[in-house]
N, C-alpha and C positions, 0 to 999 in steps of 0.2 A: 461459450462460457466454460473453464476448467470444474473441474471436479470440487475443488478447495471454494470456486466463486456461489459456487451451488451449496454448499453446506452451508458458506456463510448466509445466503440468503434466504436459505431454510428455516437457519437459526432464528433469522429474526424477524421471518413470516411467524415461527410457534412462541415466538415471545409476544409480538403483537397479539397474537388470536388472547393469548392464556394473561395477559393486561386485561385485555376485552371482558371476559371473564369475571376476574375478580372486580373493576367496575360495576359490571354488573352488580356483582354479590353484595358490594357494598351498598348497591341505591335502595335493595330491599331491607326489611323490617328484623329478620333473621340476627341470631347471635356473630359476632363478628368471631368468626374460627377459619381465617386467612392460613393460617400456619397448617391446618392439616390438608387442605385444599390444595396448599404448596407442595407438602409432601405425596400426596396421591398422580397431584403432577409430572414430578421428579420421577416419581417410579414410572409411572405409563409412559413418559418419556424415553426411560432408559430401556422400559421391558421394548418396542415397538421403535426402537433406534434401526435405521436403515430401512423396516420395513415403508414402501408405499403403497397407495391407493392405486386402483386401474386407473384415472387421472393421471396421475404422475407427479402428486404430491404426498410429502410426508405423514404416513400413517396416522401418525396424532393428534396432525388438525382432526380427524374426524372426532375422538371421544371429548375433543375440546369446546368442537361445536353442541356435540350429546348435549355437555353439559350448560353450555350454554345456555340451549332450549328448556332444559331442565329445572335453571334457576330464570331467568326473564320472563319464558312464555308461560310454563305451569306453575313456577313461584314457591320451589321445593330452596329447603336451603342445603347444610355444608355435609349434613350424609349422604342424601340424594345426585349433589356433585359431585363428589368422592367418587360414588359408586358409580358413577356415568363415566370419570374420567378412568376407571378400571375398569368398567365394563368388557372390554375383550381380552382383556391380563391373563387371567386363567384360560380361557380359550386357544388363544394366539401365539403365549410365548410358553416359557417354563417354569413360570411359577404355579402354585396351588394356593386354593381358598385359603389352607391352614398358615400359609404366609401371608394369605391377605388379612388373617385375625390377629395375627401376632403385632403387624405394625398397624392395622386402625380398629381393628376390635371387632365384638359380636356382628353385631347390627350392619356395619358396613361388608363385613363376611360374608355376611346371610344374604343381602342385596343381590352382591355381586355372585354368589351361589345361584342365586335363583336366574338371574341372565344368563349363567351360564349353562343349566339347564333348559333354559329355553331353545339357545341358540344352536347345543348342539346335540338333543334327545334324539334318536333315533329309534323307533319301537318297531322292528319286525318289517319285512319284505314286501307282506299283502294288503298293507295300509297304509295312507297316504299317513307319512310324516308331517308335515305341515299342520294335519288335523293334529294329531298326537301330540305334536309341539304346542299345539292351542290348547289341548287339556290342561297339560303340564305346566304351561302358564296360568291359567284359571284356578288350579289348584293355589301355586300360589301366592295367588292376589289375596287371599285371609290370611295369611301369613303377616303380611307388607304390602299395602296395597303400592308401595314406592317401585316394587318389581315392576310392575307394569306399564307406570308411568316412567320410568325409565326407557323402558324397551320403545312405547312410541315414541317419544324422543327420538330413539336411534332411529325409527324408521321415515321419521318425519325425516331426518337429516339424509337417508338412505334415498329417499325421493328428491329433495334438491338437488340430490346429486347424479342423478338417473343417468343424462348423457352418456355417462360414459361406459357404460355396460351394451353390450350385444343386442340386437330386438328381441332375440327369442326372451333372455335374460329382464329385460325391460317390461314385458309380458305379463311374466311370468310374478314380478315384483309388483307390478302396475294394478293386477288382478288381485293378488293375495293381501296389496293396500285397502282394495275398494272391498273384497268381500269381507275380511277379520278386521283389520286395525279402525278404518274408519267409522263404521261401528260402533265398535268398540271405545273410541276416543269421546264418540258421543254419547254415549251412555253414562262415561265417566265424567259428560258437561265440559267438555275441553275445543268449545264449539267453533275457536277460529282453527285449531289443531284440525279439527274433523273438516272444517272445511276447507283447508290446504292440503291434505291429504285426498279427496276428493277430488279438489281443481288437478294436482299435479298428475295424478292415473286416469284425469281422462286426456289432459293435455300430453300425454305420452301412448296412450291406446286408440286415441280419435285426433292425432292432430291435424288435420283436414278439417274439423267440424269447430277444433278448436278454436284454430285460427281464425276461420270464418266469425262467431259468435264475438271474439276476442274483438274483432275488427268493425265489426256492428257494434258493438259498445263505446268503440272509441267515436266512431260516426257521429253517434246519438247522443254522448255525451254533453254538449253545451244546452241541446235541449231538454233535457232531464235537471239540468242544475238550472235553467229558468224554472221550472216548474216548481221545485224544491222553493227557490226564493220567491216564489210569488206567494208558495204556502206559509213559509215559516217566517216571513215579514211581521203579518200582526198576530203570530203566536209569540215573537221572541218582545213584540212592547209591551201586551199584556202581562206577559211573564217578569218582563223588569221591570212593569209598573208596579206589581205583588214583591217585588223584593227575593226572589227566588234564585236561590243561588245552584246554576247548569250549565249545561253546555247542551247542545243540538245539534246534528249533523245529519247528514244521508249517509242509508247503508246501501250499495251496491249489493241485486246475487250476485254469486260467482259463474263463470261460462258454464260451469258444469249443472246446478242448480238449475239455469236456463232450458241449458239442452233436456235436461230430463222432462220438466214442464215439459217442452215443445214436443217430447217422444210420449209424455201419457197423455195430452189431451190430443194429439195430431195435430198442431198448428204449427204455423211459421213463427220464426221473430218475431215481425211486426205487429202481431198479437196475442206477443207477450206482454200485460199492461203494468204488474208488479214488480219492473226489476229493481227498483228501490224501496226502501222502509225508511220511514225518518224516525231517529231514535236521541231521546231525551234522556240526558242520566242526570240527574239532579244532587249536590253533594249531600252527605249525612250529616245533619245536623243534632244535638245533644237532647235538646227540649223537641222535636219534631218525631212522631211518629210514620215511620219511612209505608205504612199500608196508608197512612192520611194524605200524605202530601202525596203519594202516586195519584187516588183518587181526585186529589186539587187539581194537579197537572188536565187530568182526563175533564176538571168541568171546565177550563181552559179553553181545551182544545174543541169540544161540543159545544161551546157558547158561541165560538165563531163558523166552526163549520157542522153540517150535516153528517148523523153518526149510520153507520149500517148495524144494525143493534146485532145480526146474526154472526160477527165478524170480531165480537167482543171476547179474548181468553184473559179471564183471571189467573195468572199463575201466582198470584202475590198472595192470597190468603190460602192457597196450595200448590206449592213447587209441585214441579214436577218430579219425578223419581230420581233423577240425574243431578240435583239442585238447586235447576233454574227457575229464577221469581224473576218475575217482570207483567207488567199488564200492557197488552197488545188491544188494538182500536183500530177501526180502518171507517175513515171519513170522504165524503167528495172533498176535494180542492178545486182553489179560484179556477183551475184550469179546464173544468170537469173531467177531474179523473180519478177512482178512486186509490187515495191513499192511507197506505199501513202507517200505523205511530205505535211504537213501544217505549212504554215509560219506566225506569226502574232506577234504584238511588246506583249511587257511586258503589259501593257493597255487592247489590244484587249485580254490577257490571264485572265486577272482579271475578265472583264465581261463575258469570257466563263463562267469562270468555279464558282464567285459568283451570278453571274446574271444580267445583267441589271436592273431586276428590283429593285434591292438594291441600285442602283445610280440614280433611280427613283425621281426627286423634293426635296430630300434630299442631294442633294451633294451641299453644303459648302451654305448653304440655296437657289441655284438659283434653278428657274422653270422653264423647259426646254419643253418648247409649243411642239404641235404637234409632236410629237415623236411617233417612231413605236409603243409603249406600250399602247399609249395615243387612238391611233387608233384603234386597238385590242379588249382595254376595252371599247371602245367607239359600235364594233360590239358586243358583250358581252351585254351589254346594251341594243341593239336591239331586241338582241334575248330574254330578259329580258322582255323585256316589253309587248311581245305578245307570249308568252309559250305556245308549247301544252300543253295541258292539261291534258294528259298522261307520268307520270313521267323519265318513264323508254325512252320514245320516247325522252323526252328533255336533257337527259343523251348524248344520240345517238348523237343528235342535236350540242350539244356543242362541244362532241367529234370530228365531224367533222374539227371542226376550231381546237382543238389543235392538232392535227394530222399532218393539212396540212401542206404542199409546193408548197412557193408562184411562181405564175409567173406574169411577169408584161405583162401589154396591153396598148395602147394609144386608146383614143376617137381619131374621125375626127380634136378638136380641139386641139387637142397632148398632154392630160392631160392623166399622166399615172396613171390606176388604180393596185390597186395589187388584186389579186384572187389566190385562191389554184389550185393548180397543178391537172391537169384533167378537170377545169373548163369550161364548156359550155356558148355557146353565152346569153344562157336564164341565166347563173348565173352571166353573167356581168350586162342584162338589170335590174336583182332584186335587182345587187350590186348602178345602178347610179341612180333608184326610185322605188318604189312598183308600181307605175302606168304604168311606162315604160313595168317593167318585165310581168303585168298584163293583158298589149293589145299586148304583144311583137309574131310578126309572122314570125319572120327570120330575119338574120344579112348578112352585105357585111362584108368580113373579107379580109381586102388588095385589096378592092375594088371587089371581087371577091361575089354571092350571096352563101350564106351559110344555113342549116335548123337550127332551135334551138338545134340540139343537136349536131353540131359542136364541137369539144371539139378546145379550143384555147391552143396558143404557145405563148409563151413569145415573146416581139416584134412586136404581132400583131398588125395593127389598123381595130378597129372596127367602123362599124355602126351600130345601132341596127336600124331596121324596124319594125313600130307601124301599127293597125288600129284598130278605136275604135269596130271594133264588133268582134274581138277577147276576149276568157275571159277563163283564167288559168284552165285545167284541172286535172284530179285526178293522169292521167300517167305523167305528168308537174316531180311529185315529183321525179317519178326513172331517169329523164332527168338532175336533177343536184346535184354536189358535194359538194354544197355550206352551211353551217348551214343559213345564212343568208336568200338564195334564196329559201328553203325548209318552213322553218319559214314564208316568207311571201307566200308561195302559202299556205301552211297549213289556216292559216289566212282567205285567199281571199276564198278556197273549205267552209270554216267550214259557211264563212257570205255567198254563194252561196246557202248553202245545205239549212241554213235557212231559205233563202228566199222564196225555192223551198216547204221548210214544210210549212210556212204561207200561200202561195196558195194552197196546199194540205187541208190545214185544212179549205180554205174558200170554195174550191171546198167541200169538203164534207159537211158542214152549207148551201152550195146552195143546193146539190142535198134530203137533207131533210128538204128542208123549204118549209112550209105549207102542209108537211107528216102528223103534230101533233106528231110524233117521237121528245122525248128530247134526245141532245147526251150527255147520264149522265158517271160518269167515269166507270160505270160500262160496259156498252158497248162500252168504249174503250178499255176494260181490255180484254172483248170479244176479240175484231178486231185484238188487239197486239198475242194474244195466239192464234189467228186461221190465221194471215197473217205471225207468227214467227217471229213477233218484238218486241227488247228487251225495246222500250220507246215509247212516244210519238210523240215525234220527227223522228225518224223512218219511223212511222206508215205514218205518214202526210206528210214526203219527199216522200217515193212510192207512195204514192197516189198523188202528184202534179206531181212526176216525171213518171206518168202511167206505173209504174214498177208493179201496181196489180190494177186491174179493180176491181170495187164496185160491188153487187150484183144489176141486174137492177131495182128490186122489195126491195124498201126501208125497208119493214117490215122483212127483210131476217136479217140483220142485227142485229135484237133480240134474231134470231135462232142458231146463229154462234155458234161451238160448238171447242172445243180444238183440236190440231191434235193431234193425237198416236203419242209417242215420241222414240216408239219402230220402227218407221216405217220410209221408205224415207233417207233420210239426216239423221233424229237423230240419225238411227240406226246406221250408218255407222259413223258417230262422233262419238259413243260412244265405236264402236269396236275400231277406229284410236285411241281413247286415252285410250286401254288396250291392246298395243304392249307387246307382251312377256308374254302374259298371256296364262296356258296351255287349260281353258277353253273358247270356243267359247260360251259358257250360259253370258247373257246379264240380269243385275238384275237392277233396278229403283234407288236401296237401298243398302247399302251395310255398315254393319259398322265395323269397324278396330278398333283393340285396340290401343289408343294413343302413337306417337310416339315421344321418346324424344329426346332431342336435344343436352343433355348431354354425352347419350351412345355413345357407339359403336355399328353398329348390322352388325352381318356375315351374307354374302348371300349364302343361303344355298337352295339344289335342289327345297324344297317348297317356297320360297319366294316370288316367282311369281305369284302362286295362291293366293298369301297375296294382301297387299297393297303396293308392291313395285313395279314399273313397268320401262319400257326402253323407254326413248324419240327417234326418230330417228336422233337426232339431232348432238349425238357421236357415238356411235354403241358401247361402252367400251366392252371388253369382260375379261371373268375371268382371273388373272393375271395384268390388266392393273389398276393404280392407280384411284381410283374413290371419288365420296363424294355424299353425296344425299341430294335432295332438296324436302321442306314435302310440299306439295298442300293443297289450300284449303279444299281439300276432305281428306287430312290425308292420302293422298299416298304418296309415297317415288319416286318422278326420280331420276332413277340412272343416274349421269353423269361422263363422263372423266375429268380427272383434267385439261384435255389440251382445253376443250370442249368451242367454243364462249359462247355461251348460258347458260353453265356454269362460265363463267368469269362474265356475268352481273348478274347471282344470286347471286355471294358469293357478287359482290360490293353495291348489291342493297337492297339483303332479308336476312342478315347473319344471322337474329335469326330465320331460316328456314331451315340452312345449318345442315348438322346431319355428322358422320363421318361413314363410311361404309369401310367394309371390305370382298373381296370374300375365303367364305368356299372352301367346297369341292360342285363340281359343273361339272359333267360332263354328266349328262344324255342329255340336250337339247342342242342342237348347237346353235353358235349365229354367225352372217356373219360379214365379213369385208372384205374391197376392198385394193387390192396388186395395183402396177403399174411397169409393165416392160416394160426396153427399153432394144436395144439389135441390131444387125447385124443379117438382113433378110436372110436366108436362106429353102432349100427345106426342109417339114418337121416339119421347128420348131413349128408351134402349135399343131401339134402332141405328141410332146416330152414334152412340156408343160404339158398338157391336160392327159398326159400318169402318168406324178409327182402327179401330183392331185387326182387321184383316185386312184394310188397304196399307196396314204396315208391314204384312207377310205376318203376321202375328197369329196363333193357335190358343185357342183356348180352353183351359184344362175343366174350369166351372166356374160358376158364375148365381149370384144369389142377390137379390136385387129388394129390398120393400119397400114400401109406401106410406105413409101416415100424415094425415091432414096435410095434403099438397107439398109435403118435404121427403128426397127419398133418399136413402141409404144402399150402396151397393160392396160388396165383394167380388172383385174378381180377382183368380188364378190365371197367367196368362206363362205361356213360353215364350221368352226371350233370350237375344245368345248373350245380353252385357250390360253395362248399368247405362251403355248409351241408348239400347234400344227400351228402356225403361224411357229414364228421361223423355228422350223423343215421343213416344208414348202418352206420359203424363200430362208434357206440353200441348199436344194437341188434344186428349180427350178436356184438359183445363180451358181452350178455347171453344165447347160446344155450350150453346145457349143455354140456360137455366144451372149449370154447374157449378157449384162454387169452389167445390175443393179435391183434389186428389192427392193422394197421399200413399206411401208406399207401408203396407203393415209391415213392421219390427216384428221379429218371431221373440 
């Protein structure tokens, strides 16, 4: 095809896409403002002319698609389009904000300012960017909460389009979906968003598992939708006989949803019994009150079948903190099996599934005070303002609150607070002041006395108990679940630790004054390298905190010489971080041919005496999917794709992420721990234990209990590869009273 057949068919690939578009624009409720929408076009056009995609298509399909997703899926109208089809303007070409105010004004300025802060803040060498990009964005979401919702947009469209990027690159994207955006997208109720963002990084980080799952659902399919219509037969003539105006359908989980089920409880597929929900949305009617007729639905559906009453969430007379109302039921079916039914009008469907936050101060211009949302970004805020200072920690930090599940509690004076599910009495005192939470020494919880690490119930009423000589400790932190309550004790330690190094540092000006001794930096550089502290602040907290005694003879202190780093503690840090290495020789120095980040490298018998080493943090072993992360020192961890530890590298250090692959690998063993349950009998660790070593197999330990004739086991075993696993499993799965084996996920 010539050059000239190419343009023209570009042309009228982006004319199609940018028709698509405004179709769209028009099917929604939105002011009809075609004409600026055209011109936002026109520009991104002309800015992003000749540039392409790594695909091989013309750059502007993409902010075409942004906007797309922008106006159908979350249901933003003609500023939030605008701003998506400029979204990489200022970034990519040479224009600036202040041309983007001049032709569409404030508001669409400010948008596109804020993406472009996002995308390309960089803050400092010894912090992961990615976190710092996520403050930055969090800031500001109170601004416009359209920033944000823009930006997932872009990365929803960034994952459709994964293919075509690198593995390491893919990783690295894949990870930083699952840990921040998706999240993030659900918090904001954008729940088919969150859940395609979910399917597509695992279906790029697991596709092996993917496929698999993918493929059992296609299998299984005809008999999940018999089951569906045998249920919803005489729910749907009941329902027409009442005159009710719905619609009914099954909801499928997604593979990923599955797979996680099948990874926290340890099961196969085939005993996964929920992978559908039947969900009823019923339209809004004028004269009907949408809390009544949910409840009509619900005596419907209990009149014919059998209800599991523990299995009942009211979110209709209390959304959730996200937006979402709907009341969820889970009944037997004709089939006997128990089935999920969620009820919710046409209304509570919309903000499922675009969001609340899309009806966020923009609906038909009113401002709608104090709203769950309002509250949320309001702790956001909080945590905003006093950050650790450790990036990757305030990643952690935040993630707590998008994570959570709320429960409610009432003060003595009956004002109910919300807090995350699991929440302790010490995260409610940090939730109603920092000073509270700060002298807080126990709670009555329903008048009853409780310790601070009570964990509370929905419904509680609390008191909290103060006394001023109470003061926040360092164990405080593992006591609560809260981003909020963690933030302010983080705070309160860091201004104690302080305090404790100023009297350190005045105690040591006392104890050489009128020595004739100056404390010049040099003999603090001394004191830091012969006491093992890495600052100054350090050095002067042990010393306030008499964590290390001064020499009594003031002139000693000139004398102070470095410790051996071969020796003590060092040496033994420096063997723990060369796991897997064949030699036990311990060198100061070491240097590696650089590793890049673009290859691929196979792990092959020698690579261990290299600079590649094993965190114990997954135990991958050869066969199992991996990716490796390069350290400052220019070593390689190898980790599991499935691996925590690995999930906040790829989202935090992706131009660190390398792709790796295992060779041929079978000299050295490497361990992993099995989990069996089974029906107690005479014998059976015997039988066990007998598998194992007529496989050539070693083992490392082994922890076995008992209880009313059912037993539970652990074992650690060496194997060279995921065959001699398998092999393994198969056969201890064929020993009499067994019922399951299963490989523990670290």
């Amino acid at each position: 095809m010539s050059k000239e057949d190419t343009h023209i068919q570009d042309d009228l690939l982006i004319e199609s896409e940018f028709n698509a578009l405004i179709d769209d624009y028009l099917k929604t409720n939105h002011r009809r403002k075609v004409e600026i929408i055209t011109k936002a076009f026109l520009l991104a056009k002309e800015a992003h002319k000749g540039a392409r995609r790594r695909s091989g298509e013309p750059y502007i399909l993409h902010p075409i698609a942004v906007a797309r997703i922008v106006c159908r899926e979350i249901g933003l109208g003609s500023t939030s389009i605008c701003a998506a089809l400029l979204h990489d303007v200022v970034e990519d070409t040479e224009y600036t904000v202040e041309d983007i105010k001049v032709l569409f004004g404030d508001k669409i300025a400010q948008i596109v300012d804020g993406l472009t802060k996002i995308s390309s803040g960089m803050f400092g060498k010894n912090v992961s960017a990615q976190a710092e990009n996520f403050r930055k964005l969090l800031l500001t979401m109170s601004d416009d909460i359209r920033v944000i919702l823009v930006k997932i947009a872009d990365r929803l469209h960034n994952m459709r389009t994964l293919g075509s990027m690198t593995p390491a690159k893919q990783y690295k994207i894949a990870g930083e979906t699952m840990f921040i955006y998706a999240p993030l997208a659900h918090r904001l109720g954008l729940f088919a968003i969150k859940t395609e963002l979910e399917e597509l990084s695992f279906k790029w980080e697991n596709p092996k598992e993917y496929q698999d799952i993918a493929g059992k659902l296609r299998d299984s399919h005809r008999t999940r939708t018999d089951i569906y219509e045998h249920f919803a037969r005489p729910v749907i003539e009941k329902m027409n006989e009442l005159g009710f105006k719905y619609e009914i359908r099954a909801r499928e989980k997604s593979a990923y949803s599955i797979w996680n089920k099948m990874q926290s409880k340890e099961v196969p597929f085939e005993e996964i019994y929920d992978i559908f929900a039947v969900r009823i949305i019923f339209e809004n009617e004028l004269d009907v009150d949408e809390k009544k007729r949910c409840w009509d639905i619900y005596s419907v559906i209990t009149d014919i079948y059998k209800l599991r009453p523990d299995r009942i969430r009211d979110w209709v007379s209390r959304p959730k903190s996200n937006g979402y109302q709907a009341l969820h039921l889970t009944v037997m079916g004709p089939d006997g099996q128990w089935i999920e039914v969620q009820i919710r009008s046409r209304r509570m469907d919309d903000v499922a599934e675009k969001g609340f936050a899309a009806h966020w101060r923009y609906k038909e211009g009113k401002i709608e005070e104090d709203n769950e949302l309002d509250k949320w970004l309001k702790t956001i805020q909080e945590i905003l303002e006093s950050p650790s200072p450790n990036a990757m920690d305030f990643l952690d930090t935040i993630k707590l609150n998008l994570f959570s599940q709320e429960i409610f509690v009432f003060t003595p004076k009956g004002d109910i607070r919300t807090l995350a599910q699991g929440a302790t009495a010490l995260d409610l005192a940090y939730d109603l002041h920092s000073d509270i939470g700060d002298h807080c020494i126990g709670a009555k919880v329903n008048h009853k006395l409780v310790p601070l690490t009570e964990k509370l119930n929905s419904g509680d009423q609390v008191e909290i108990l103060t006394s001023r000589s109470q003061q926040p400790k360092a164990e405080w932190i593992g006591l609560v679940t809260t981003a909020k309550a963690r933030t302010k004790i983080e705070y309160a330690l860091r201004k104690i630790r302080r305090e404790v190094a100023k009297q350190g540092e005045e105690q040591l000006n006392k104890i050489i004054e009128g020595t004739g001794i100056e404390i010049t930096s040099a003999i603090i550089d001394k004191m830091m390298d012969y006491y093992q502290k890495s600052n100054r602040e350090e050095l002067f907290y042990a010393i306030g905190n008499h964590d290390i005694a001064l020499p009594q003879k003031t002139e000693k202190l000139l004398t102070l010489k470095k410790q051996n780093p071969n020796s003590g503690i060092f040496s033994y840090m420096k063997q723990a971080l060369h796991v897997g290495k064949k030699t036990d020789k311990i060198e100061t120095t070491v240097e590696y041919d650089a590793i890049d980040p673009k290859k691929t490298y196979i792990l092959e018998e020698d690579s261990f005496n290299k600079n590649f080493m094993m965190p114990t943090c997954c135990n991958p072993i050869p066969g199992d999917n991996i990716f490796g992360y390069i350290t400052d020192n220019n070593e390689v961890e190898v980790h599991s794709i499935h691996c925590p530890v690995g999930l906040k590298l790829k989202a935090s250090q992706g131009n660190k992420i390398v792709n790796l692959e295992w060779g041929s690998y079978t000299q050295f063993p490497f361990f992993t721990s099995i989990t069996i349950t089974g029906i107690d009998r005479m014998g059976i660790l015997y039988d066990i234990t007998k598998v194992i070593t007529a496989g050539s197999l070693n083992i490392k330990s082994m922890n076995i209990e008992s209880n009313d004739g059912v037993f539970e086991g652990r074992i650690v075993v060496y194997v060279h590869d995921i065959n001699d696993l398998q092999t393994l499993c198969a056969r201890i799965a064929k020993i009499k009273g067994v019922k399951a084996v299963n490989r523990m996920q670290s």
